[in-house]
N, C-alpha and C positions, 0 to 999 in steps of 0.2 A: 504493500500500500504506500511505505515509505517513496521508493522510487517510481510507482504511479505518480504520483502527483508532483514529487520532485523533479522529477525528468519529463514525463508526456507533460503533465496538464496543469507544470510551471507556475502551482496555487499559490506557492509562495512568494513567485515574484510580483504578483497581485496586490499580495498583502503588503510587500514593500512599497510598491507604486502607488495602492491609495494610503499609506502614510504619508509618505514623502510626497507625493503631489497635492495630494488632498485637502491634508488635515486644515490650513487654515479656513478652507471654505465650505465645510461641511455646516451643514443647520443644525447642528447636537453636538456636544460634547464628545470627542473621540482620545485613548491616550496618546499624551503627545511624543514622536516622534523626536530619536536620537542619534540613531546609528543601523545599519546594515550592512552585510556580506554575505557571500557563499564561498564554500569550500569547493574546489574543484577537485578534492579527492573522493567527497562523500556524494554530493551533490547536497548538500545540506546549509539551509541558509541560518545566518542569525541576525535578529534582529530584536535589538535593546528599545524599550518604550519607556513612558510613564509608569510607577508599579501605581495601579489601582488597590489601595485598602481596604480591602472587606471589612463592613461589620462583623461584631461577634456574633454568631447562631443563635445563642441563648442569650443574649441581651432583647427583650421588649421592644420593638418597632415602638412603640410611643416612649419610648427612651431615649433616643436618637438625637442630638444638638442637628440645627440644619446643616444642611451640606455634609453631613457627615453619612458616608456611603456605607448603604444597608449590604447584610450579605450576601453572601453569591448564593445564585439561583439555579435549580436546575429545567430542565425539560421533562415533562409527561410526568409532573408532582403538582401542576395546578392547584388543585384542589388541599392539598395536601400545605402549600406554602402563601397561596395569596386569597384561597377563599371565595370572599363574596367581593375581597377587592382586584378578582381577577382584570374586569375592562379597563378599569383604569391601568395598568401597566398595560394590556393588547391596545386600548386608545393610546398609546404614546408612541409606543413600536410602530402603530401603523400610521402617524405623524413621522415620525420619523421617519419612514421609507420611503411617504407620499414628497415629503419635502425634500429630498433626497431626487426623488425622479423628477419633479420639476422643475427642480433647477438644474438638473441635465437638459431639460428641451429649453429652457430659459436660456442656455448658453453661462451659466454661473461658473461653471466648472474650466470654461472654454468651449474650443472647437469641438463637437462630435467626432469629424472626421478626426482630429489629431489626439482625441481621446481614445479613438478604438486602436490606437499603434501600443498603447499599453495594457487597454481593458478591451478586450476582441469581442468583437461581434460574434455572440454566440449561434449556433445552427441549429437544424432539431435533427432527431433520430429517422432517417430514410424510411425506417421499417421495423416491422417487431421479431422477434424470437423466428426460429425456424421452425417446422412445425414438430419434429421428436426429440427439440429443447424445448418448447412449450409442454409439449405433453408429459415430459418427467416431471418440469417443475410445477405443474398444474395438479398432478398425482399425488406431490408432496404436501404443495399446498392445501389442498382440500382435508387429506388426514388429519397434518398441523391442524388445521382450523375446529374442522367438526369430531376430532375424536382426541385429538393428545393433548389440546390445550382447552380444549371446550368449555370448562368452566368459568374460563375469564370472559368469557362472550357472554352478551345478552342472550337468551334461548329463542327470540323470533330471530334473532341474527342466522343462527346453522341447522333452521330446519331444513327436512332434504330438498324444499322447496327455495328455500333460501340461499343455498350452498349450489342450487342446477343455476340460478339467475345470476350467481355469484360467478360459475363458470361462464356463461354468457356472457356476461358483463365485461369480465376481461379477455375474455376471447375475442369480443369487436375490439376493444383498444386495441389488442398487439394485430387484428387486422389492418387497422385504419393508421396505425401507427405516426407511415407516415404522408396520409392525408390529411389528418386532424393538425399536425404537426406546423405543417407551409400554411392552414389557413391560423391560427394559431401566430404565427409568427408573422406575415405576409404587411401588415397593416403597420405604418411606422408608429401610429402615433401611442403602440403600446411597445415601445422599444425604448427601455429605456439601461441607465446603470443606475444600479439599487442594489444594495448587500440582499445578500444569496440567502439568509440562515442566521434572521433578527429573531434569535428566538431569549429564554429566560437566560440559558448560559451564554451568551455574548451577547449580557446589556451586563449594565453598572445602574445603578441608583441612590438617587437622594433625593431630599424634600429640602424649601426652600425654609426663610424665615414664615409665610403665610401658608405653607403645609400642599405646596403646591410643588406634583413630582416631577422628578428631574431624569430623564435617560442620560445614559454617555454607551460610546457602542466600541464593540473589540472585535475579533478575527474579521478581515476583508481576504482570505484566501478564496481564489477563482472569482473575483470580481471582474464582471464585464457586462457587455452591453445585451441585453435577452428579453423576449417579452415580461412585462411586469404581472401576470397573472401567476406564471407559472411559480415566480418567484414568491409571490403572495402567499400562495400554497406553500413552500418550504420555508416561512418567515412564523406559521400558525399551524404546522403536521402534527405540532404537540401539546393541541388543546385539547380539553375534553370535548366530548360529543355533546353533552347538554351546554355550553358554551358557545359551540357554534348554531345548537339550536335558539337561541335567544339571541346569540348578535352577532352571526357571520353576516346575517345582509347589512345591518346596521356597519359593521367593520367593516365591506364591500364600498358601501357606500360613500361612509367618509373617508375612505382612501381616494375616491375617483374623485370627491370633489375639493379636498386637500392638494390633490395633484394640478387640478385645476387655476386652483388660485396659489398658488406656488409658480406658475406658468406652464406648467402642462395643456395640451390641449384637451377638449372635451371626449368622453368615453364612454365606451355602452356598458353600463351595468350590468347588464344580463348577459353580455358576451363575457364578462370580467367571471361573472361566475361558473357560466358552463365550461370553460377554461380551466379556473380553478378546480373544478372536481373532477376533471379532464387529467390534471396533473395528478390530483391524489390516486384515481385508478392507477394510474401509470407507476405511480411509486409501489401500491401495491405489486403490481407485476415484477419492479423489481424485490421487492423483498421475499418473493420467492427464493432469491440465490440465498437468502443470509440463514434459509431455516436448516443448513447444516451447521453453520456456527452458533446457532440456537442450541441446537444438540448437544456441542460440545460443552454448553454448561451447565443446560438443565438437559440430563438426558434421556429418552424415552421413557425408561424405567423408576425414573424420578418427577415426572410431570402430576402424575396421581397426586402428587403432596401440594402442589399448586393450588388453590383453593381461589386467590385472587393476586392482585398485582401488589400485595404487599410479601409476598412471598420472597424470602433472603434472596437467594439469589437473584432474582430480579429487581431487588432494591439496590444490591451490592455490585451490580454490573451494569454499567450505562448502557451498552449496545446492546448487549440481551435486551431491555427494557425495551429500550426504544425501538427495536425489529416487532415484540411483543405486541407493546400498545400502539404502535403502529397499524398492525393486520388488527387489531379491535377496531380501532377509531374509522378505520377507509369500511370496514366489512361492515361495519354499522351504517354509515354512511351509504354506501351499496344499497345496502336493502331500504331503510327506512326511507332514504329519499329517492329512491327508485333510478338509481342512476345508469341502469341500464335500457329504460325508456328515454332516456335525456339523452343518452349516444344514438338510441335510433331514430329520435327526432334532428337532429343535428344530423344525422348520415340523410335523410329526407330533406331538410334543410338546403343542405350544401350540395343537393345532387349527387352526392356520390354515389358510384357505380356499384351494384351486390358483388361481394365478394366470398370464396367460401369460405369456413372459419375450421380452423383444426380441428377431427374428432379427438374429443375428450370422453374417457370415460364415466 
């Protein structure tokens, strides 16, 4: 993974480029910027910042002198760390990001064009899975879902009805791949640069003297230029689901009209969204790959003792976790908002041609 991304996909010369280019013009608070290199024996870069101070864990949030930064935060703990004051930190993030892209199309940052010689115009995926890599990780998937981990799911989530539409569902994506993908991408005025992956662990916080919050934001690895839906989705993967059920549209909306008056130009809402959950299927599909590394640390033989997502090793392992409540959050999402009817409205939509879709069993 190390020389993936150090070598092909360069994340961390990203992350050097939007410091060092960046930092003074960003709308929020970023740390600041000191030093950078690479090794040219490892391919490994280093790069010295501002150290951010955590709050203490067990110090009281109503404790807090202002300005003084709360503790680090994780992903897929929602519930668990911010409560009922979840929107208020998702309305910041999603301020931040909105303000972030619009001063991209504003010209705040510079040139477009001389911005993408650092932050690349990203593309989309040509096509999906072939069809007897489909159908292994398809096989796996399904068992994962409705039989080895099945307790952590809703029960309208994996009934056999559930888990056939389920199959369906991602069977058009990795068909459509990549149709959905060019139209998705095709329209400039959702092309924007905006961090990739504004989630609870790469923000900072504090409150002012009048109690009024503050973001500051960290990792810019693979930053570049890509539609702004898709990204939205990978900025909110690790909400809960009754969260997005009470204010994904609401959070949809003041991001499009944030972006707006930031100088964005205007956007369709309802393309923003069928977009968005366009990218979450897609993520499903890829988390497919990860249910062997799932294994490796809850193993088959050990799933039975899983009960819910507080279970040890799922607390004590971020990537477990986050593969886990991953296939919860999109599988829920699947069913309950029918998002297999929403791709073949959108396949109807767009004219696209019928295609056949892999036999799955």
């Amino acid at each position: 993974d190390r020389m993936n991304s150090s070598v092909m996909l360069q994340q961390d010369c990203m992350e050097v480029d939007a410091l060092r280019l960046l930092e003074a013009y960003m709308p929020f608070r970023v740390t600041k910027y000191y030093f950078s290199d690479i090794s040219f024996k490892t391919s490994n870069f280093i790069v010295l910042t501002e150290f951010v101070t955590y709050g203490d864990t067990k110090k009281p949030l109503k404790d807090f002198a202002p300005f003084e930064v709360e503790p680090p935060y994780e992903k897929f703990l929602d519930d668990e760390q911010w409560g009922d004051r979840t929107w208020e930190y998702y309305k910041e993030m999603t301020r931040a990001t909105a303000l972030m892209s619009g001063h991209f199309k504003a010209g705040k940052f510079g040139d477009p064009d001389e911005l993408a010689k650092y932050f690349p115009r990203q593309g989309f995926a040509q096509a999906g899975m072939d069809d007897k890599t489909f159908q292994v990780k398809m096989k796996m998937g399904a068992e994962f879902i409705s039989q080895v981990a099945h307790k952590l799911f809703p029960p309208d989530v994996i009934t056999p009805a559930a888990m056939e539409e389920w199959k369906r569902t991602l069977n058009l994506a990795n068909a459509y791949t990549g149709e959905l993908g060019y139209i998705g991408s095709m329209d400039d005025r959702y092309q924007v640069l905006m961090h990739g992956n504004m989630n609870a662990d790469n923000t900072y916080w504090a409150r002012d003297g009048e109690g009024k919050l503050l973001i500051g934001v960290i990792d810019w690895g693979g930053l570049g230029i890509s539609p702004f839906h898709q990204k939205l989705w990978w900025c909110n993967y690790a909400a809960e689901f009754h969260f997005f059920e009470e204010h994904l549209d609401e959070l949809l909306q003041f991001w499009c009209m944030t972006y707006q008056e930031a100088g964005g130009p205007e956007v369709d809402v309802a393309f923003v969204k069928r977009f968005f959950c366009i990218a979450a299927i897609n993520q499903c599909i890829g988390l497919l790959g990860a249910i062997p590394q799932i294994y490796r640390v809850v193993s088959k033989k050990v799933w039975p003792e899983a009960l819910d997502r507080n279970f040890p090793k799922l607390k004590e392992h971020f990537l477990t976790r986050m593969y886990v409540q991953g296939f919860v959050l999109i599988c829920t999402m699947i069913h309950r908002w029918q998002l297999g009817k929403m791709l073949d409205d959108a396949i109807k939509e767009y004219s696209l041609p019928a295609k056949p879709l892999t036999e799955l069993a």
